[in-house]
N, CA, C and O atoms as CSV, one atom per row, in Angstrom:
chain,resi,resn,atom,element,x,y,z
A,1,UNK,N,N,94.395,44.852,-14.044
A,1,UNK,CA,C,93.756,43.635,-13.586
A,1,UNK,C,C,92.457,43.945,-12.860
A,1,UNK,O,O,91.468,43.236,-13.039
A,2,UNK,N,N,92.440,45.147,-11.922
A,2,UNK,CA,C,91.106,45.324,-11.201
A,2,UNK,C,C,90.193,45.763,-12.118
A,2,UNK,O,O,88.999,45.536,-11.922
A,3,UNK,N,N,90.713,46.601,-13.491
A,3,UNK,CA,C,89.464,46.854,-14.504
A,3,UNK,C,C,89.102,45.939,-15.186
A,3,UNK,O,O,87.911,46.079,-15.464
A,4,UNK,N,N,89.699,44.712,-15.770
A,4,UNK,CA,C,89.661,43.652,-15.897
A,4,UNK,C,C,88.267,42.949,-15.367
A,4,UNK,O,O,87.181,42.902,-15.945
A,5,UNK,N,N,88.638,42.429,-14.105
A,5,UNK,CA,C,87.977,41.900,-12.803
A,5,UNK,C,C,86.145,42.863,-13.039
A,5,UNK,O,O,85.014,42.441,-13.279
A,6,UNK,N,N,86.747,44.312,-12.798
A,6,UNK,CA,C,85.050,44.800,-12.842
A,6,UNK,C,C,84.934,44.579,-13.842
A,6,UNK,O,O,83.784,44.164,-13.699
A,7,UNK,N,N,85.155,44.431,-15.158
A,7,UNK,CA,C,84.663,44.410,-16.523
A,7,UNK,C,C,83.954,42.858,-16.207
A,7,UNK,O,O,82.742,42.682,-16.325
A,8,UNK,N,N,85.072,41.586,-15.716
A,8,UNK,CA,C,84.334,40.494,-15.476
A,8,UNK,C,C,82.768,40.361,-14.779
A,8,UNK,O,O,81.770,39.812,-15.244
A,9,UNK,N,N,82.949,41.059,-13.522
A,9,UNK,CA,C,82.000,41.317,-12.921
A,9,UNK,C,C,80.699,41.726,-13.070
A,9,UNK,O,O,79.685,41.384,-12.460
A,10,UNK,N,N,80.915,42.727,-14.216
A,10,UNK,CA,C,79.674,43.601,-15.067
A,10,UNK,C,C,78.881,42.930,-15.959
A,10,UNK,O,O,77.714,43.152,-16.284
A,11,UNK,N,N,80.128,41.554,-16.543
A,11,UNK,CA,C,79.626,40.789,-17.631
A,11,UNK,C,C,78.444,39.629,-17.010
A,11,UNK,O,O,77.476,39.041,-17.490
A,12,UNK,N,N,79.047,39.672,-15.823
A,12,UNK,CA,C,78.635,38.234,-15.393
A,12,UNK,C,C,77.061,38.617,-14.544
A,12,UNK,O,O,76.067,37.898,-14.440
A,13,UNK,N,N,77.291,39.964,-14.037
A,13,UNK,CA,C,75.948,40.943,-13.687
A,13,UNK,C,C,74.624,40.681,-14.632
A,13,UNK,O,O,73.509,40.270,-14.310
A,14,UNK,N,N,75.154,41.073,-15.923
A,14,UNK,CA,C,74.598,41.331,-17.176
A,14,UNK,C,C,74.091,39.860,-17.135
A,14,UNK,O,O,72.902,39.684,-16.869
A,15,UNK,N,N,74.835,38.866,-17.359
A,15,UNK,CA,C,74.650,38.028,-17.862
A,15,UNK,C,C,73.283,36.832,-16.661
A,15,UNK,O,O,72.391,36.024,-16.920
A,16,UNK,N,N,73.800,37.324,-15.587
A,16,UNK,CA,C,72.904,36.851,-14.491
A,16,UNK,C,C,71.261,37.530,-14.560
A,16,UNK,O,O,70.170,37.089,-14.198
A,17,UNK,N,N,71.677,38.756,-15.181
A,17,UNK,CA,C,70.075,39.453,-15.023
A,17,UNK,C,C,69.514,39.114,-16.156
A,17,UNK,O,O,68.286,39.172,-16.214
A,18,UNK,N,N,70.415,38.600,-17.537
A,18,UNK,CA,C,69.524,38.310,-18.620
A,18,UNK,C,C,69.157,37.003,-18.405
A,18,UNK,O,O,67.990,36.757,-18.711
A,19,UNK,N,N,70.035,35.773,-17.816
A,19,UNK,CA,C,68.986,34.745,-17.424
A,19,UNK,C,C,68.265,34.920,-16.651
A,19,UNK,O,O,67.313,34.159,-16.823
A,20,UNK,N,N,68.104,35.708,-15.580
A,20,UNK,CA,C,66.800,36.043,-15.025
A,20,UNK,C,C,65.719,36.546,-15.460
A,20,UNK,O,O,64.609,36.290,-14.993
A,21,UNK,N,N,65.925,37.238,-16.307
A,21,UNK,CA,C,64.694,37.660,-17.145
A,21,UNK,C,C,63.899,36.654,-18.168
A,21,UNK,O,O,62.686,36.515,-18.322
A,22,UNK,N,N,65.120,35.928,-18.883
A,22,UNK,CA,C,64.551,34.768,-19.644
A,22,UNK,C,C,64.299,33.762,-18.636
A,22,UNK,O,O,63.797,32.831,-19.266
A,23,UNK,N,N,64.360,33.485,-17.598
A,23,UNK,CA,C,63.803,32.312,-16.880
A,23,UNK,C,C,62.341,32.722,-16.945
A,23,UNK,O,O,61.524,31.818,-17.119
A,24,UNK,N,N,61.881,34.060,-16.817
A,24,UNK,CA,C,60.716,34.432,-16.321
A,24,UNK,C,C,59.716,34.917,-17.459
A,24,UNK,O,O,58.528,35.237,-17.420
A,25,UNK,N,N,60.496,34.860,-18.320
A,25,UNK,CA,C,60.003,34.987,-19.699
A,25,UNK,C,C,59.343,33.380,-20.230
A,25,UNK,O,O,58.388,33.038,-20.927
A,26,UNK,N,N,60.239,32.787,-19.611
A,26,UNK,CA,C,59.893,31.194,-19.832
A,26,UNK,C,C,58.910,30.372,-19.026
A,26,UNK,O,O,58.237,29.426,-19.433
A,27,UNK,N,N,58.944,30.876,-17.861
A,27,UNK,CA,C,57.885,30.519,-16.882
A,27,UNK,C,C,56.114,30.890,-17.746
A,27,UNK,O,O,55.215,30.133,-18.111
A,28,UNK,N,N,56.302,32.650,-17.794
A,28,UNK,CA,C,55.608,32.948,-17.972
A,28,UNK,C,C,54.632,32.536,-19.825
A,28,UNK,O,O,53.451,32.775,-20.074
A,29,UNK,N,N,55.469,32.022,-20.582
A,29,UNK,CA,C,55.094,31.749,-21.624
A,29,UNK,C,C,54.732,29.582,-21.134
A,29,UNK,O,O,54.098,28.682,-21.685
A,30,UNK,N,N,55.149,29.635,-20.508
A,30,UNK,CA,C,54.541,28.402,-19.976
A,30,UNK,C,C,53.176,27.756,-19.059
A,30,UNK,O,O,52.463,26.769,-18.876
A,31,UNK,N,N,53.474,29.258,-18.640
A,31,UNK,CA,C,52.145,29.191,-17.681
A,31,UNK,C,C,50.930,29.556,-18.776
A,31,UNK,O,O,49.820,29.102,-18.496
A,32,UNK,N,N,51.049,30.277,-19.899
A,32,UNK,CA,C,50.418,30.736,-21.080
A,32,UNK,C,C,49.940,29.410,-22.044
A,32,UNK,O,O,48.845,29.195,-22.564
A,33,UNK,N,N,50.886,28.806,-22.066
A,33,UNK,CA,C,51.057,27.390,-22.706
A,33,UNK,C,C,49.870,25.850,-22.080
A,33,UNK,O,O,49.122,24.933,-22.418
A,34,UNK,N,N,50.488,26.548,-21.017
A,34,UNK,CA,C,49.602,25.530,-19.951
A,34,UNK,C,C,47.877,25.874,-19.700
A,34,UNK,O,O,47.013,25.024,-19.487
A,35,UNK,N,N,47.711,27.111,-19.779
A,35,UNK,CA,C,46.363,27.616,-19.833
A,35,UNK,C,C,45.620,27.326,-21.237
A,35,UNK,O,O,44.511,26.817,-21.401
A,36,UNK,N,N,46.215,27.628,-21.864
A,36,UNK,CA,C,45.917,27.418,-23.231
A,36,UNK,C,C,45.445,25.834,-23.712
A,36,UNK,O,O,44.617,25.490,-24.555
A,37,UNK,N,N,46.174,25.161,-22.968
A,37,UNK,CA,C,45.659,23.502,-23.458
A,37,UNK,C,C,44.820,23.232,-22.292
A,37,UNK,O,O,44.017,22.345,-22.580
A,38,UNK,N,N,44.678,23.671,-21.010
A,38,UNK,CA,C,43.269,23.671,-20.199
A,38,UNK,C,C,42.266,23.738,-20.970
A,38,UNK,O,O,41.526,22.804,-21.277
A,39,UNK,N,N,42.188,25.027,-21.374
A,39,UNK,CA,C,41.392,25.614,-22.397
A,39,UNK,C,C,40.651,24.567,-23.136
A,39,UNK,O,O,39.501,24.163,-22.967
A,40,UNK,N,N,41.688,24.161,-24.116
A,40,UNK,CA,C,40.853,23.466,-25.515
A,40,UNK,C,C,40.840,22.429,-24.524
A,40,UNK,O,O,39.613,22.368,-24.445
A,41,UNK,N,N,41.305,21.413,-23.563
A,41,UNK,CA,C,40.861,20.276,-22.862
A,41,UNK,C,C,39.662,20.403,-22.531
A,41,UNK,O,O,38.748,19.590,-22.672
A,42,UNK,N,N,39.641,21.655,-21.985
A,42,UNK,CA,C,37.422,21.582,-21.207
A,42,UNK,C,C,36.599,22.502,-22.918
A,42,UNK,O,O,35.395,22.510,-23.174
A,43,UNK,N,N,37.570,23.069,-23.672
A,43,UNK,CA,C,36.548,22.684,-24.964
A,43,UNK,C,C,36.078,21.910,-25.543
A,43,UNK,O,O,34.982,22.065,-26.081
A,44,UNK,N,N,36.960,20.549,-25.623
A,44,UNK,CA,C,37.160,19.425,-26.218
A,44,UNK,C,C,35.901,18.837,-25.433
A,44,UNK,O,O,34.821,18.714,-26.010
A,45,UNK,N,N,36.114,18.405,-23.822
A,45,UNK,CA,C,35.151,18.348,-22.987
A,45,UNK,C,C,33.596,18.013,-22.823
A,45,UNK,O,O,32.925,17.040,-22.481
A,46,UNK,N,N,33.273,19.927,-23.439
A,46,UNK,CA,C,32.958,20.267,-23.497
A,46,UNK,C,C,31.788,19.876,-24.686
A,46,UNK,O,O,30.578,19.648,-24.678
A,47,UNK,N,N,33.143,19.951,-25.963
A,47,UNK,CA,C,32.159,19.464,-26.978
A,47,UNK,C,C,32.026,17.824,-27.227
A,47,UNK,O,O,31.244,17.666,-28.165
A,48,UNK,N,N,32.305,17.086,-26.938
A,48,UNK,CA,C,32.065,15.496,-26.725
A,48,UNK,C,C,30.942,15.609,-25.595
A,48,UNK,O,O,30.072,14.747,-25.715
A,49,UNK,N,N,30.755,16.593,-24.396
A,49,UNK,CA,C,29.538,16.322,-23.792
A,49,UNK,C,C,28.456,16.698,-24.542
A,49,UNK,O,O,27.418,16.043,-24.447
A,50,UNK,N,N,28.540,17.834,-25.420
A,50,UNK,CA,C,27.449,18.154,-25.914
A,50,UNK,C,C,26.781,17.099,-26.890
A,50,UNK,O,O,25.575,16.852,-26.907
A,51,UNK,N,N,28.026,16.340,-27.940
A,51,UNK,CA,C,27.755,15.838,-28.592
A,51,UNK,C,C,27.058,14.123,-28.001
A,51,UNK,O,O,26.276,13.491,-28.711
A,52,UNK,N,N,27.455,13.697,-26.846
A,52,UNK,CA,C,26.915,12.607,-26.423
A,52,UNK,C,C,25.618,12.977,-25.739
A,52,UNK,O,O,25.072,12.148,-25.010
A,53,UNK,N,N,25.130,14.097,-25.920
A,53,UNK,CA,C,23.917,14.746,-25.643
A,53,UNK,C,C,22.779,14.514,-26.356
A,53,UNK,O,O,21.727,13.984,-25.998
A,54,UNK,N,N,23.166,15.053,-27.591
A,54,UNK,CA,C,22.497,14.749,-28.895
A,54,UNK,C,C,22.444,13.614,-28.935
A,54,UNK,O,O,21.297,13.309,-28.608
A,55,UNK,N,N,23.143,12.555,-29.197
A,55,UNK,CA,C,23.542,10.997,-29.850
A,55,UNK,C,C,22.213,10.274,-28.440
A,55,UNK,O,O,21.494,9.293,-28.631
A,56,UNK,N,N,22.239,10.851,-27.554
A,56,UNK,CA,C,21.273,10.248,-25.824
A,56,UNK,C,C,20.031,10.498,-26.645
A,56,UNK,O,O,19.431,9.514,-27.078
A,57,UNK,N,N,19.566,11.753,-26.913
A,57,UNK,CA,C,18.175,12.475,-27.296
A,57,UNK,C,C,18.074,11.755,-28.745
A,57,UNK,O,O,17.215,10.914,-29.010
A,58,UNK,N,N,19.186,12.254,-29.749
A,58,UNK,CA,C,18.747,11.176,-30.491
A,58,UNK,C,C,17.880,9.606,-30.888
A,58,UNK,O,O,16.916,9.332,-31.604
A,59,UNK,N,N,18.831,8.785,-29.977
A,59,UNK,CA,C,18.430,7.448,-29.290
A,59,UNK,C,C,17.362,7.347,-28.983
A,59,UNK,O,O,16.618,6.438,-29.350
A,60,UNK,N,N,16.936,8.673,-27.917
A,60,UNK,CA,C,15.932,8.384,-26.842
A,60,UNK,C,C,14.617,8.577,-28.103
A,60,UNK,O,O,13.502,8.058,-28.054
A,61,UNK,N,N,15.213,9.565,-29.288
A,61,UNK,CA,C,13.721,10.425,-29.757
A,61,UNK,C,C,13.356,8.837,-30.377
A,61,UNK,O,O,12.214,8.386,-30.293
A,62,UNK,N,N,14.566,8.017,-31.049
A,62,UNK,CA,C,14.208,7.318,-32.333
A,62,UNK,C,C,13.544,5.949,-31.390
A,62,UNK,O,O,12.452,5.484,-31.717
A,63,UNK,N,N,14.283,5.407,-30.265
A,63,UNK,CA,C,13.096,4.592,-29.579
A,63,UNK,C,C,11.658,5.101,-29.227
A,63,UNK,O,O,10.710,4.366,-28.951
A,64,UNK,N,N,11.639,6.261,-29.271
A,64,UNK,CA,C,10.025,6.601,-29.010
A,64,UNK,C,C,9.087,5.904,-29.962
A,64,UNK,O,O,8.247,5.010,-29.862
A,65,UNK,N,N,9.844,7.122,-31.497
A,65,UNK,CA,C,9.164,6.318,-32.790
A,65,UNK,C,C,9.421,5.003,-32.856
A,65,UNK,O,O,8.466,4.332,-33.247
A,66,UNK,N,N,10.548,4.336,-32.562
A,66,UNK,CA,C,9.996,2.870,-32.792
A,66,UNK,C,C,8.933,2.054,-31.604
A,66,UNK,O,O,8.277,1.094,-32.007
A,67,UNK,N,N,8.819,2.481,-30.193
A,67,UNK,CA,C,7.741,1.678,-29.620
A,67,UNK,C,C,6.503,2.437,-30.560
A,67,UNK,O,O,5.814,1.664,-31.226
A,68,UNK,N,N,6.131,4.187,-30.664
A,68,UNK,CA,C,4.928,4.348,-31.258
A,68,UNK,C,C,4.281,3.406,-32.382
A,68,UNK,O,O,3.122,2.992,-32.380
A,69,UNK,N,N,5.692,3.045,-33.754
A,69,UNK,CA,C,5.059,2.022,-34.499
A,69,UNK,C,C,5.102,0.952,-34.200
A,69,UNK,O,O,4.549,0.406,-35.154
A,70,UNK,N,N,5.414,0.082,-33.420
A,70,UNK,CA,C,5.061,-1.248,-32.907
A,70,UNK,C,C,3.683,-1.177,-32.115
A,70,UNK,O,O,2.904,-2.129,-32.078
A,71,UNK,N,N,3.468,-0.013,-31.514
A,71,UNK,CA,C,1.573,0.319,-31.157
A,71,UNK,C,C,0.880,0.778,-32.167
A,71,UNK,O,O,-0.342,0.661,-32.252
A,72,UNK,N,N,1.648,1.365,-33.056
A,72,UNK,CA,C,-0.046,1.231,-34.571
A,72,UNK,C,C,0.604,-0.133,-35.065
A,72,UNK,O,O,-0.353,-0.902,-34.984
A,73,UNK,N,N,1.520,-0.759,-35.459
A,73,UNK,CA,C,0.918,-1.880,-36.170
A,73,UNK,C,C,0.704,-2.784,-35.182
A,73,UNK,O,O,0.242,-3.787,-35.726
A,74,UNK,N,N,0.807,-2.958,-33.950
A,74,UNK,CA,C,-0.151,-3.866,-33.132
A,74,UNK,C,C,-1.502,-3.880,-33.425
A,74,UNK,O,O,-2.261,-4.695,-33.950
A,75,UNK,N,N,-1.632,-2.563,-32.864
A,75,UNK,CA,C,-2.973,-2.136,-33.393
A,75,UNK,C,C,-3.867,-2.259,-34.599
A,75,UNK,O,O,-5.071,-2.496,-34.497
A,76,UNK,N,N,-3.147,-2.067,-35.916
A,76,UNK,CA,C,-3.426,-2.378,-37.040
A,76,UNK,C,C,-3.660,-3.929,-37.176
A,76,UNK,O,O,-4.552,-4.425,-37.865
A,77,UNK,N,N,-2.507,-4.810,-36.236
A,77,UNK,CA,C,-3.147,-6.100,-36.787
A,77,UNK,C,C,-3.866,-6.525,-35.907
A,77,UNK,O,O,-4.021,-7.742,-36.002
A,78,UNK,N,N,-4.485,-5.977,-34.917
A,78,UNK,CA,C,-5.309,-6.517,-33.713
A,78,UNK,C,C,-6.900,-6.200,-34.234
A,78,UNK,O,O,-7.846,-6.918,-33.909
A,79,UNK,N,N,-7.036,-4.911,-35.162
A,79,UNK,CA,C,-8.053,-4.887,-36.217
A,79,UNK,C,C,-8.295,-5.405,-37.250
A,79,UNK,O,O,-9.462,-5.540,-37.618
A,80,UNK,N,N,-7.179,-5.856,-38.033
A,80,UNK,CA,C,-7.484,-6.694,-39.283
A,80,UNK,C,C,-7.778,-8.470,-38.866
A,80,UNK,O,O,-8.343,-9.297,-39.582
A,81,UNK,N,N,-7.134,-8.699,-37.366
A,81,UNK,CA,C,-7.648,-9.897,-36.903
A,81,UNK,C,C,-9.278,-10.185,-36.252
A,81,UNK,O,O,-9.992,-11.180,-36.123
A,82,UNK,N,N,-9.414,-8.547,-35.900
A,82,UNK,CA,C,-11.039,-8.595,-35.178
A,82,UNK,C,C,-11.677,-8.538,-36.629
A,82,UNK,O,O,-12.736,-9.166,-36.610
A,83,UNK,N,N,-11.372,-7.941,-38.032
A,83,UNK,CA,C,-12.511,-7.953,-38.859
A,83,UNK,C,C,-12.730,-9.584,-39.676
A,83,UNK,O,O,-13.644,-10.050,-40.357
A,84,UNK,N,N,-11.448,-10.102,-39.226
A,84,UNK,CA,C,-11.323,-11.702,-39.732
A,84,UNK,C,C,-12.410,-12.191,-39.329
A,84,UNK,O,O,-13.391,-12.544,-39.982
A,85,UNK,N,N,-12.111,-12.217,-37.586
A,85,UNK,CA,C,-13.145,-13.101,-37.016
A,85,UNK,C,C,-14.730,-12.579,-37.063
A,85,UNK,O,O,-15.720,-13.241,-36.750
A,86,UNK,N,N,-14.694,-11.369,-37.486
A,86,UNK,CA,C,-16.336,-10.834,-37.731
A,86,UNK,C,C,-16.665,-11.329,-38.795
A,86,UNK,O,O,-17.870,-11.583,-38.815
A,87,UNK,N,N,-15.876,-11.711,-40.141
A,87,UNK,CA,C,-16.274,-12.059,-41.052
A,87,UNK,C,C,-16.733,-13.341,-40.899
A,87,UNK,O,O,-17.892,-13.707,-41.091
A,88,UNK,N,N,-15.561,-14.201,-40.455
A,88,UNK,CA,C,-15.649,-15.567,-39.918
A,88,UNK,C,C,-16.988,-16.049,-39.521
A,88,UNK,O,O,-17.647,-16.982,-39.980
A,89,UNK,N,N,-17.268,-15.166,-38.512
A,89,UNK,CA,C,-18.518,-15.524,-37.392
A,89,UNK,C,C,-19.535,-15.405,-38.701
A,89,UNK,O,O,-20.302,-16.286,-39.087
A,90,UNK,N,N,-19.368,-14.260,-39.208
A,90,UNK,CA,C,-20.533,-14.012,-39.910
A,90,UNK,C,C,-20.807,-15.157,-41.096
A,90,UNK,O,O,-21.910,-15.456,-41.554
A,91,UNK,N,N,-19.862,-15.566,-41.371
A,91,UNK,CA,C,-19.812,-16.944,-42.587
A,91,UNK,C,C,-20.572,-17.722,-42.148
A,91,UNK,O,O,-21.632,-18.033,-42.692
A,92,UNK,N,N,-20.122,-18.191,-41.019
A,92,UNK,CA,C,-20.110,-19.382,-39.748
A,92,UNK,C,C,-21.783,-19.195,-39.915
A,92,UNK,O,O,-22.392,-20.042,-40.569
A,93,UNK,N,N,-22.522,-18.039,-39.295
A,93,UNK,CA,C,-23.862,-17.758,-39.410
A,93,UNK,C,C,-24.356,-17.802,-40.381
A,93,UNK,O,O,-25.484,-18.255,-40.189
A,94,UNK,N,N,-24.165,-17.545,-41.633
A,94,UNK,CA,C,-24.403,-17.397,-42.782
A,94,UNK,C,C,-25.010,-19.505,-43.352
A,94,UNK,O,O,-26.025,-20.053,-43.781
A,95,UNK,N,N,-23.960,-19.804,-43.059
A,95,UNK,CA,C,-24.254,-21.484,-43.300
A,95,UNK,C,C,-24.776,-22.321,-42.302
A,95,UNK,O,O,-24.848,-23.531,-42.514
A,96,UNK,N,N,-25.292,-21.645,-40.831
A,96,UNK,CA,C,-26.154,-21.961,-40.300
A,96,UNK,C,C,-27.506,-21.886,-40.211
A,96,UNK,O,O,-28.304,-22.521,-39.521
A,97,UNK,N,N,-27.631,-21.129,-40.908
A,97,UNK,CA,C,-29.188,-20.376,-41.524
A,97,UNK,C,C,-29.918,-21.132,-41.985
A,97,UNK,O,O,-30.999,-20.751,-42.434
């Protein structure tokens, strides 16, 4: 019965140190687990900041070009209206003569 008993004892030794080891086996593949999706979270982050970066500069470049062409064709028709009225005037003079 007492060899018994230590045989119990040895098992239950055994058996206490192998869940201890797998607890820490488990911790540690968790803490691995857990770093790991940090990780791609501030990659992810990371790349949605970059990309709402671009999409800003984008925006910003393509409103440039659109005020620049709303100032040439202002421009363009603020000249084809001054050569109107030069012509105009000049008609105007023309049949006052």
């Amino acid at each position: 019965a007492a060899k018994q008993n230590e045989m119990i004892r040895e098992y239950e030794k055994k058996f206490a140190d192998q869940k201890s080891d797998y607890e820490v086996m488990i911790d540690s593949i968790k803490e691995d687990s857990n770093k790991g999706i940090r990780d791609q979270d501030r990659a992810h982050r990371r790349e949605v900041d970059d990309l709402t970066k671009a999409y800003e500069q984008k925006l910003a470049q393509q409103e440039q070009q659109m005020k620049e062409r709303e100032r040439v064709t202002t421009q363009n028709h603020e000249q084809e209206l001054d050569n109107m009225r030069r012509a105009h005037n000049a008609l105007l003079q023309r049949r006052n003569v």
